[in-house]
N, C-alpha and C positions, 0 to 999 in steps of 0.2 A: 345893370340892366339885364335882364333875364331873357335875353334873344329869341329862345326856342317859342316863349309863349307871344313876345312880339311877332314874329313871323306868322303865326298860324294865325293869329287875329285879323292879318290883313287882308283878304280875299273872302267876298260873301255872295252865295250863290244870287245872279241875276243883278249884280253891280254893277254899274255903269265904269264904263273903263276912265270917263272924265275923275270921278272919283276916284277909285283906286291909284289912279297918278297924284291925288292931292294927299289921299293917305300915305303912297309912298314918301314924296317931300316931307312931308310931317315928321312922319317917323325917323328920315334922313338927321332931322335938325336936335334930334336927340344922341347922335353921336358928338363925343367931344374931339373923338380920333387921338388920345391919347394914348395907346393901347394897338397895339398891329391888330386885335380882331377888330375892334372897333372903326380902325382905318379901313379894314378890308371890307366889314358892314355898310359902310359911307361909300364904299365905292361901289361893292355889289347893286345897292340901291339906285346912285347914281347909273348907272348902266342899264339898268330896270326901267326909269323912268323914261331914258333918255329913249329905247328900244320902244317902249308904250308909246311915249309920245308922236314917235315916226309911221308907228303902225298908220297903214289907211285905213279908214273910218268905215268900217262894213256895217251895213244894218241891214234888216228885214224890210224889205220891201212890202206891199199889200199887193194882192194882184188885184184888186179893184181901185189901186191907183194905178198900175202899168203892168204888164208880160214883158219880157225878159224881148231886147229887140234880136238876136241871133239866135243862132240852133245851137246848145250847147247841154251841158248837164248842169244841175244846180240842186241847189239846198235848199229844201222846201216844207214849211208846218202846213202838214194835209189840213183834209177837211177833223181827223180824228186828233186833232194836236200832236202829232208825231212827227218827228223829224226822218227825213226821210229824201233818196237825191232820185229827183226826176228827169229826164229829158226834154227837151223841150224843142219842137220841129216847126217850123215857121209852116204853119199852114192852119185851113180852117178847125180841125180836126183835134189838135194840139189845145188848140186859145180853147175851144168849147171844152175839152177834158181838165185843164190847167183852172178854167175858173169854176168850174163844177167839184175840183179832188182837192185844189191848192190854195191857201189862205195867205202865203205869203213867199216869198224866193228870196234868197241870194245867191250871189256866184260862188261858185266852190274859191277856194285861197289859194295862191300859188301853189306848186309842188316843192318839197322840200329840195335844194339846193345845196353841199356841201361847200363848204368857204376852199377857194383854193390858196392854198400857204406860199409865200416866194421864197425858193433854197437861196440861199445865198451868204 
């Protein structure tokens, strides 16, 4: 199996991440893990999926189904389809600007966290 070109084939811009998780399994069940790369492939994948699958489920909201219920910053497709992070302030001022600029939000995603390691 020629790894380099498997890899790059899996991920296509604007894929639904339910996919990409079925692609990955797929392409898992073509290792025989005879082989330490092939085991290492099986696992890498494994770990991949297992990481995809735990993700919470973020999607794009429409502000003409809701506005964001707290004051916070967010992720937002203007009125020009650009992505772009707004504020958003509970007040009248905010909703009237929000549904006149903004086509759609989500929350920004955690902050990156480093794993702490136990010495021992």
């Amino acid at each position: 199996m020629n790894m380099p070109e498997t890899f790059t084939a899996v991920m296509r811009k604007g894929e639904k991440m339910d996919d990409l998780i079925e692609k990955l399994s797929n392409l898992r069940c073509q290792f025989n893990c005879f082989d330490e790369s092939e085991r290492y492939a099986y696992h890498t994948l494994s770990e991949a999926i297992k990481v995809l699958s735990e993700r919470p489920k973020q999607r794009w909201i429409p502000c003409s189904e809701r506005l964001p219920d707290k004051p916070n910053m967010y992720t937002v497709t203007d009125s020009k389809g650009d992505v772009v992070r707004f504020v958003f302030y509970d007040n009248d001022s905010s909703r009237k600007y929000w549904r006149r600029c903004a086509k759609a939000w989500m929350p920004l995603p955690e902050p990156y966290r480093a794993e702490r390691r136990e010495e021992g």
